[in-house]
N, C-alpha and C positions, 0 to 999 in steps of 0.2 A: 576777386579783386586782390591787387595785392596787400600784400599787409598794412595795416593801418589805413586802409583807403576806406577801410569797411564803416569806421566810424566815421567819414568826413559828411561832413552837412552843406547842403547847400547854401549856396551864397547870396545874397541880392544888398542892392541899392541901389545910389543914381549916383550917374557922372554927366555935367554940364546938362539935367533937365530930363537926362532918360535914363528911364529905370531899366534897368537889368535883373538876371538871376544866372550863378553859375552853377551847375552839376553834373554828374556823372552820367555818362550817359546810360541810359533803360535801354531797355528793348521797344518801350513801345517807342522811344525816339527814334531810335533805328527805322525802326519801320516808315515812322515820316519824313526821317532823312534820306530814305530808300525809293520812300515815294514821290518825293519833291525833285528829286538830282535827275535832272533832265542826259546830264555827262555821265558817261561809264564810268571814268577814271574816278569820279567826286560819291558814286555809289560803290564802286571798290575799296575807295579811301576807308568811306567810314565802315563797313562792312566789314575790313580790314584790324582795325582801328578798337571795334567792339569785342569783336574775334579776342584780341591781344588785353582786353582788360577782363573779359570773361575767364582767359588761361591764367589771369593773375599774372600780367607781366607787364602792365598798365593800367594808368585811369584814363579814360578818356572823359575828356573836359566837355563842356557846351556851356555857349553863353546865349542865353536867350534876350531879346527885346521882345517885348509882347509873347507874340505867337512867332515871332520872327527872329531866324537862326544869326546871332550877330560877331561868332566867332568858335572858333574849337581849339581846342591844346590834346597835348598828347604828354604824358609825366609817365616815364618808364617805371619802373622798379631796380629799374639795374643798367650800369652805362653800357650804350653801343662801342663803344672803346676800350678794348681789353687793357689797357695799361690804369684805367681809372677803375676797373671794378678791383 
């Protein structure tokens, strides 16, 4: 992971009555995200996605509800835009 990602801690609370939790994504997520993505393009995504925070070149986000996937981020390490790195 990239630097400082190492110590981040996951998240939770609630917003308007539902609880959440946000963090990094595992491997054993992956694998449920691998096994639930009925679409190619959405198991490449995160396949993708984990790839890029395992080389330490991201974090990949997930926001959980329950047991149920309610959102994901991608936080580079470094901009895609050579004028801003």
């Amino acid at each position: 992971m990239p630097h400082g990602y190492e110590a981040a801690q996951p998240a939770s609370g609630t917003i308007s009555g539902v609880r959440y939790s946000i963090r990094p994504c595992s491997a054993a997520d992956l694998a449920r995200l691998l096994g639930a993505a009925p679409d190619p393009r959405d198991a490449r995504h995160h396949a993708e996605r984990f790839g890029m925070q395992e080389a330490g070149q991201a974090a990949y986000l997930l926001a959980w509800s329950g047991e149920e996937l309610a959102g994901r981020c991608t936080v580079l390490a470094a901009s895609k835009y050579e004028k801003v790195r």
